[in-house]
Residue frames as qw, qx, qy, qz and C-alpha x, y, z in Angstrom:
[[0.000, 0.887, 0.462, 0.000, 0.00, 0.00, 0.00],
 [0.224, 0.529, -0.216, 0.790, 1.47, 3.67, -0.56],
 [0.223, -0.062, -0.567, 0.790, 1.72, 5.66, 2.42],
 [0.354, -0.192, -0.021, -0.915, -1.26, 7.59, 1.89],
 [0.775, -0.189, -0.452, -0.400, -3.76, 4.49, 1.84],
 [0.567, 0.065, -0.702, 0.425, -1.75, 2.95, 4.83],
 [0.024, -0.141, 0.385, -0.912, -2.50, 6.22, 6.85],
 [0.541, -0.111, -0.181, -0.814, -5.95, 5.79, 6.14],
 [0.708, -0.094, -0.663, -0.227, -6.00, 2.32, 7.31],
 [0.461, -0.119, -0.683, 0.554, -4.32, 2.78, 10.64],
 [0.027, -0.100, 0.236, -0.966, -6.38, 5.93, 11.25],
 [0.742, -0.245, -0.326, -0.532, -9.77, 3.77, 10.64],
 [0.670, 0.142, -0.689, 0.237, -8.15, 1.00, 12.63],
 [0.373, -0.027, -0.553, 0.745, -7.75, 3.55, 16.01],
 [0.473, -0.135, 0.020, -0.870, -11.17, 4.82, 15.47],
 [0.702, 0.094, -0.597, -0.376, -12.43, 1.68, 15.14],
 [0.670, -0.110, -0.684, 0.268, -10.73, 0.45, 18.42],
 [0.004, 0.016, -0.391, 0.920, -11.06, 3.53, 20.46],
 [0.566, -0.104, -0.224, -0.787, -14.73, 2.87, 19.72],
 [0.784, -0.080, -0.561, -0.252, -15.05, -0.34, 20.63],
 [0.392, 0.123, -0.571, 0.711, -13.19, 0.10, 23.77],
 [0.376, -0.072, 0.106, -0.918, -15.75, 3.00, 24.76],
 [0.622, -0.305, -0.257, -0.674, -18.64, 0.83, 24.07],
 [0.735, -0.245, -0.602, 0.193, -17.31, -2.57, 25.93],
 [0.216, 0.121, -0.475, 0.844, -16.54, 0.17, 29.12],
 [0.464, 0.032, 0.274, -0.842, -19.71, 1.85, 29.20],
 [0.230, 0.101, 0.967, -0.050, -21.09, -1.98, 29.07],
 [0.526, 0.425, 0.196, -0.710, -23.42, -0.94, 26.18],
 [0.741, 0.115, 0.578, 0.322, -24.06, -2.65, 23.32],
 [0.056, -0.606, 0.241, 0.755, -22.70, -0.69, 20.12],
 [0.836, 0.478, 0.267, 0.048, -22.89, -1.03, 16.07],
 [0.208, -0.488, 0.481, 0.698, -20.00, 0.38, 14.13],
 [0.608, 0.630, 0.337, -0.346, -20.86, 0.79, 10.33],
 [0.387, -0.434, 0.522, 0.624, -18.90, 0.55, 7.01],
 [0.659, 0.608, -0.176, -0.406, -19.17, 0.61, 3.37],
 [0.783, -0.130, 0.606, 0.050, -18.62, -2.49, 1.28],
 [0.313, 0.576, -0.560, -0.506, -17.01, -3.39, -2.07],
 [0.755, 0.108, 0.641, -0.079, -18.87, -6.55, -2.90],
 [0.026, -0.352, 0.674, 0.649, -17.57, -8.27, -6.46],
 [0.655, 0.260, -0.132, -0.697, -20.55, -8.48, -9.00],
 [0.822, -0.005, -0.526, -0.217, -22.35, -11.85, -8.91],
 [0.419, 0.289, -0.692, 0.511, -21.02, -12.27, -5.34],
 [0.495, -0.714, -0.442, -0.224, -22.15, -12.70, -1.88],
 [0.243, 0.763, -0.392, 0.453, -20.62, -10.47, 0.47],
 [0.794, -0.333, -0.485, 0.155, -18.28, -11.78, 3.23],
 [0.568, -0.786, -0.118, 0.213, -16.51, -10.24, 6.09],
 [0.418, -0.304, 0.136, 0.845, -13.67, -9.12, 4.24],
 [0.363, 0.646, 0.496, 0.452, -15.68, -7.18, 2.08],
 [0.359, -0.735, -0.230, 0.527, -15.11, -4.26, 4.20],
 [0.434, 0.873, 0.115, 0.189, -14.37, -1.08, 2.13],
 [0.125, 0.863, -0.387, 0.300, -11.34, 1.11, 3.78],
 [0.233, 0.518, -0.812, 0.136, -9.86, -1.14, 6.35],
 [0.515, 0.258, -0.812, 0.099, -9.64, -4.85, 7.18],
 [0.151, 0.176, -0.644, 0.729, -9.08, -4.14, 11.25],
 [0.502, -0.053, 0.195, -0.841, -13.16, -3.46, 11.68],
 [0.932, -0.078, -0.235, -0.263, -13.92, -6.79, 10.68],
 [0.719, 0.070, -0.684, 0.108, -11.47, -8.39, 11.83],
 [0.069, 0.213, -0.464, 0.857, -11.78, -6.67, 15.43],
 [0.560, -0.191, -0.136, -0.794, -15.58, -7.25, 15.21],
 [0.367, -0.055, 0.915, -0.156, -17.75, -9.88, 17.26],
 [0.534, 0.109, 0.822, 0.168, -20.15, -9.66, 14.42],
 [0.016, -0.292, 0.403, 0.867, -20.65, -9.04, 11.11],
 [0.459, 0.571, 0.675, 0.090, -23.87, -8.38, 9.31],
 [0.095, -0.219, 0.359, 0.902, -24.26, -7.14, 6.08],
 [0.524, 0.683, 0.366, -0.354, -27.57, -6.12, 3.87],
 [0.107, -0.429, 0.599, 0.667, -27.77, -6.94, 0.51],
 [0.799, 0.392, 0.078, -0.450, -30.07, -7.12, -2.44],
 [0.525, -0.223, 0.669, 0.476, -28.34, -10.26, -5.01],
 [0.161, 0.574, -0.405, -0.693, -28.27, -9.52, -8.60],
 [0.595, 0.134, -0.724, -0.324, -28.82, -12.85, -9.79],
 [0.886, -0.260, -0.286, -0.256, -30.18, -16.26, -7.94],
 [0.168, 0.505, -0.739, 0.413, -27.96, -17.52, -4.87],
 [0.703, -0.076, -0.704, 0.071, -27.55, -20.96, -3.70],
 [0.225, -0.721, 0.391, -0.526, -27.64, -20.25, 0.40],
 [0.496, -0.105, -0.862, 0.016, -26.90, -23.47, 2.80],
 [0.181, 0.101, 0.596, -0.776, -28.76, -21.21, 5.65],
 [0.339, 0.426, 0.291, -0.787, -31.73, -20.20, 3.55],
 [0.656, 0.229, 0.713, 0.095, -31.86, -22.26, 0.60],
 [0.422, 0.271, 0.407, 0.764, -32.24, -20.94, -2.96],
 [0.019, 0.622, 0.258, -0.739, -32.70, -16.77, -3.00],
 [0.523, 0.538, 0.506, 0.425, -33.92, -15.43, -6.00],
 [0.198, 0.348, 0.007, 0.917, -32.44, -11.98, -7.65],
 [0.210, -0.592, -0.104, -0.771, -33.86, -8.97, -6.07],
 [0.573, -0.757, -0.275, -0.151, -35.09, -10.15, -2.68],
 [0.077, -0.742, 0.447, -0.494, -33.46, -7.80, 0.05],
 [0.815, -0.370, -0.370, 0.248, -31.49, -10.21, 2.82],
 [0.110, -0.854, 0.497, -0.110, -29.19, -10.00, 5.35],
 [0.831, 0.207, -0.413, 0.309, -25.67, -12.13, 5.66],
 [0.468, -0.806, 0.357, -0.065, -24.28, -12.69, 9.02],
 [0.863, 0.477, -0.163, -0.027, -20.74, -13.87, 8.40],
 [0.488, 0.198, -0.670, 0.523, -19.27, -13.74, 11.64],
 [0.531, -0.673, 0.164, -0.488, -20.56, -14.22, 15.05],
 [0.044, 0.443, -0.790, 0.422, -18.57, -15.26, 17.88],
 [0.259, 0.170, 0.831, -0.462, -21.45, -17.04, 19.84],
 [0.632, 0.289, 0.411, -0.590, -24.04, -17.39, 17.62],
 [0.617, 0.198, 0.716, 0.260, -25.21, -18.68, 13.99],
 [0.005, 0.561, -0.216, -0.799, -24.29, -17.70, 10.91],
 [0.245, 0.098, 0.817, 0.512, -25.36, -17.44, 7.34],
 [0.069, -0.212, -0.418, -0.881, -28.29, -15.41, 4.98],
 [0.178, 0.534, 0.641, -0.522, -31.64, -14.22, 6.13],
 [0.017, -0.591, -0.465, -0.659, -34.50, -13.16, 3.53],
 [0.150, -0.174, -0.302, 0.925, -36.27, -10.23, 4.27],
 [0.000, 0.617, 0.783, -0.087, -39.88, -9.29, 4.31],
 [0.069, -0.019, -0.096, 0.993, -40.79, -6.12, 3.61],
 [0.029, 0.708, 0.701, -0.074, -44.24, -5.22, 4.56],
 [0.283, 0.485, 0.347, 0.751, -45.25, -2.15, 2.75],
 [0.303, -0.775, -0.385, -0.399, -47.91, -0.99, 4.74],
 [0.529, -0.830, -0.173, 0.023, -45.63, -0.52, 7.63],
 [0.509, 0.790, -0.295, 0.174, -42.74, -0.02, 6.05],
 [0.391, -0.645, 0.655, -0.044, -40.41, -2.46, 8.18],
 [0.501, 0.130, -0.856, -0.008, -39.30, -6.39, 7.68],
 [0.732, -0.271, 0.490, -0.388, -41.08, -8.96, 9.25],
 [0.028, -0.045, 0.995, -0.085, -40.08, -12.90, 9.86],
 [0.609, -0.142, -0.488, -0.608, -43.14, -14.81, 8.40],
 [0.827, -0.226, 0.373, -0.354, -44.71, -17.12, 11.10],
 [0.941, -0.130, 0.306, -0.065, -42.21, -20.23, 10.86],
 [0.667, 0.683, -0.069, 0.291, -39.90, -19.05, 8.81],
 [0.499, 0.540, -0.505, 0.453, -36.36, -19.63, 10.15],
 [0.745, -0.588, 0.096, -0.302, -37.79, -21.27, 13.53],
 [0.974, -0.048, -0.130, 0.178, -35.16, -23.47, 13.41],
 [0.632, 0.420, -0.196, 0.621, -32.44, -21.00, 13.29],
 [0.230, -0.655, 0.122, -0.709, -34.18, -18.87, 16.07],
 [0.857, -0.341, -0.385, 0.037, -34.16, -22.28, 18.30],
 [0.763, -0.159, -0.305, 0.547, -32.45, -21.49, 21.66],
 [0.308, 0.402, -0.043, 0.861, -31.81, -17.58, 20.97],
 [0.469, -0.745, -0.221, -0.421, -34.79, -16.27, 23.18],
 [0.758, -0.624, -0.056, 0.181, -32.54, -18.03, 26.46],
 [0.755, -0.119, -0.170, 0.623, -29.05, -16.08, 25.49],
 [0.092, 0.508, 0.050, 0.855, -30.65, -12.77, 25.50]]
């Protein structure tokens, strides 16, 4: 990396950790955001991180939102077809990973989890929160 892009990495890096520091102190729970550089026809994984590395790899977990361009094989969620909005967790220390569809319900503009849909993956989660 030239020097310039380096600077930029260590200077996300010490935001990144001076943040996370703050939130595990003031025992809160936190999010940190990023932009992604996901290669076309791809699903995106945990290095997809845009500027530097150090946020994912510093993270306890990583979800990402993403519409796919084409059809995608999932072994969480089975076959997704173009366009439908998910999300891709693709790194959790203590929990379970891999692709959620998404629901959008117009009329109230939010996502909702159809009745049975991904009961199996939600098995247990109710007793570690």
């Amino acid at each position: 990396l030239d020097a310039k892009k380096q600077d930029r990495r260590l200077e996300l890096a010490e935001i990144a950790r001076l943040l996370r520091t703050a939130i595990k102190e003031s025992k809160i729970t936190g999010c940190l955001f990023t932009q992604l550089t996901i290669p076309e026809g791809e699903m995106p994984g945990k290095y997809a991180v845009r500027d530097s590395k150090d946020v994912a790899n510093g993270a306890e977990v990583i979800v990402m939102g993403w519409t796919p361009q084409e059809n995608v094989e999932s072994s969480s969620a089975g076959m997704i077809e173009a366009g439908t909005r998910c999300m891709r967790v693709a790194k959790s220390k203590s929990g379970t990973k891999g692709v959620v569809r998404l629901h959008w319900d117009e009329h109230s503009a939010c996502f909702r989890r159809p009745p049975g849909e991904y009961d199996e993956m939600m098995e247990g989660f109710e007793e570690t929160i």
